[in-house]
N, C-alpha and C positions, 0 to 999 in steps of 0.2 A: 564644585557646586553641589555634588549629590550627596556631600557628607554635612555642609549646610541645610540640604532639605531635608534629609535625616532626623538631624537633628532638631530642628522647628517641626518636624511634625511630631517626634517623640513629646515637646513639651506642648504642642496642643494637644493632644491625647491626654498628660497627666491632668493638664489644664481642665479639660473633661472630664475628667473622673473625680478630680476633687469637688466641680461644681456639681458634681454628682453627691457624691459621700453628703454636701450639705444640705441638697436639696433632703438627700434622705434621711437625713437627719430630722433637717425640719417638720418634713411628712409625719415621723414618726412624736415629736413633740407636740403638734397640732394634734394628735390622736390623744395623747397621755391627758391635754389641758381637756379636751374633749371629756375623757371618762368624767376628770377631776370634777370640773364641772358639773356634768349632769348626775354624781354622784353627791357632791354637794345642795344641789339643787333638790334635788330627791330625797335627801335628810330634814331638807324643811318643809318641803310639801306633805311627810310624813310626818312634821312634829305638830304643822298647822292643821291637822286634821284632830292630832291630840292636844290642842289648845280647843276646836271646836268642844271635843267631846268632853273636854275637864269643866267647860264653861256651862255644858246642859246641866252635868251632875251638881257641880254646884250650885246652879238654881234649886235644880228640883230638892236638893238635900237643905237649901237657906245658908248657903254655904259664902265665900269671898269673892264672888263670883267676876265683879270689879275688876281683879288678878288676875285672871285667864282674858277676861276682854284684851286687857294691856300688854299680854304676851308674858308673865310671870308666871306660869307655872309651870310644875318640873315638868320636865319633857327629856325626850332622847332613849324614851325605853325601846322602842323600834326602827330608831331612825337609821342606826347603825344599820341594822338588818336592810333594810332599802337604800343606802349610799353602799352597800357589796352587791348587793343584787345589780345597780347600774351601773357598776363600774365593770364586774363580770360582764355586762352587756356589751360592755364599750372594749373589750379583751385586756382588762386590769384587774388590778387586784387593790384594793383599801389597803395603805401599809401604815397610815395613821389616822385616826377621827378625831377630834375634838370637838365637845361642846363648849361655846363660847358666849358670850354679851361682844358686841359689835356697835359699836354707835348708841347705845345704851338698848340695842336692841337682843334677842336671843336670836344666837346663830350656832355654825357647822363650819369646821376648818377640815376638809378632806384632804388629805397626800396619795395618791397614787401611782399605779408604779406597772404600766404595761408587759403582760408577758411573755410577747415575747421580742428578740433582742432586736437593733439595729440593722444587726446583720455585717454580713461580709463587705468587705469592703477595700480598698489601695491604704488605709490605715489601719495598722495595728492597734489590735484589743479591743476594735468596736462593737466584733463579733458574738460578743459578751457582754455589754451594755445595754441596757434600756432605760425609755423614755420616763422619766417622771414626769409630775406637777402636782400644783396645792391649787385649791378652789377654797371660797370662803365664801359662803350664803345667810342670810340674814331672814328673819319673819318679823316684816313692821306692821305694829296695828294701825289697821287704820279707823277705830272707831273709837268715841270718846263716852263715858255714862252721863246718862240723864237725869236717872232717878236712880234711889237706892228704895222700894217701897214693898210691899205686897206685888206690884208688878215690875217686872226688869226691864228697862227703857236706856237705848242707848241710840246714837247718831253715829252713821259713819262716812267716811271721806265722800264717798257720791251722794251727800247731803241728803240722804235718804232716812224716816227716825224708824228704831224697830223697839216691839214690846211686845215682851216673852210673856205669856203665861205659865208658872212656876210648877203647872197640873201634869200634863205630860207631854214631855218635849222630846224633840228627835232633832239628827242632824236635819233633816227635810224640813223645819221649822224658823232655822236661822238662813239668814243671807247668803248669798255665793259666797263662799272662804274666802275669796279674790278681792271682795266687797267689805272682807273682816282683816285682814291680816295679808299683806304686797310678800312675796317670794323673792329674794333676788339676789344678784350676786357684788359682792363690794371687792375693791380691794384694785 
């Protein structure tokens, strides 16, 4: 009888440990989706600010201005630098960025890669693993043009109509971003 209880409790113990190792596993992949995420997130928050400000200059210059409303202009010169900064935040590291089109929209394909490992554990070579994930974020406009004239007049999804004066604009002049261009994540 006592090399039976032995043994049944030998395999509850392993039994343990493995639901262990997965849990920490998991723990650890919940963390990595996390950075991904909020580093994705943080590339578009970062471009839709530079969609704001592409859209003052080219009022004030008479410029395509249309283009930046609908979310076409080039973007991604700093987004990078803010999808590291929160991935750093989140204890990862950016191992890949892309800028993308999503849904005909302009987006951020983030890959991150936690630094540090799994950890020790009743299985071999986890010791040395870490968590990855990919995040994918998107910037939708949400406003549509009104006019093309002497004054720039545009309508956006909270039915709300706005008209720039072309004289001197700032961001404190347009809409809540939020109210221009939705942040979000796809995929």
């Amino acid at each position: 009888m006592l090399p039976l209880f032995i043994w049944v409790t030998g395999m509850l113990l392993f039994v343990a440990f493995a639901f262990f190792v997965f849990a920490q596993a998991a723990v650890a992949r919940n963390g990595a989706q996390t950075a991904a995420d909020a580093a994705a997130l943080g590339a578009a928050n970062d471009a839709r600010e530079e969609l704001a400000r592409g859209l003052i200059r080219a009022v004030e210059e008479d410029g395509e201005w249309s283009d930046w409303l609908d979310g076409r202009g080039p973007l991604g010169f700093t987004a990078r630098a803010e999808a590291e900064r929160l991935a750093s935040a989140n204890s990862a590291e950016v191992s890949d960025f892309g800028v993308m089109e999503t849904h005909g929209w302009p987006g951020y394909r983030v890959s991150v890669e936690m630094r540090d490992s799994i950890g020790d554990s009743i299985i071999p070579g986890t010791e040395n693993m870490h968590a990855k994930a990919v995040a994918v974020s998107v910037i939708e406009p949400l406003c549509e043009v009104l006019s093309k004239g002497e004054r720039v007049s545009f309508r956006c999804l909270n039915r709300s109509e706005y008209e720039l004066d072309p004289g001197d604009l700032s961001l404190e002049d347009l809409p809540e971003l939020a109210d221009m261009y939705s942040v979000h994540l796809v995929k």
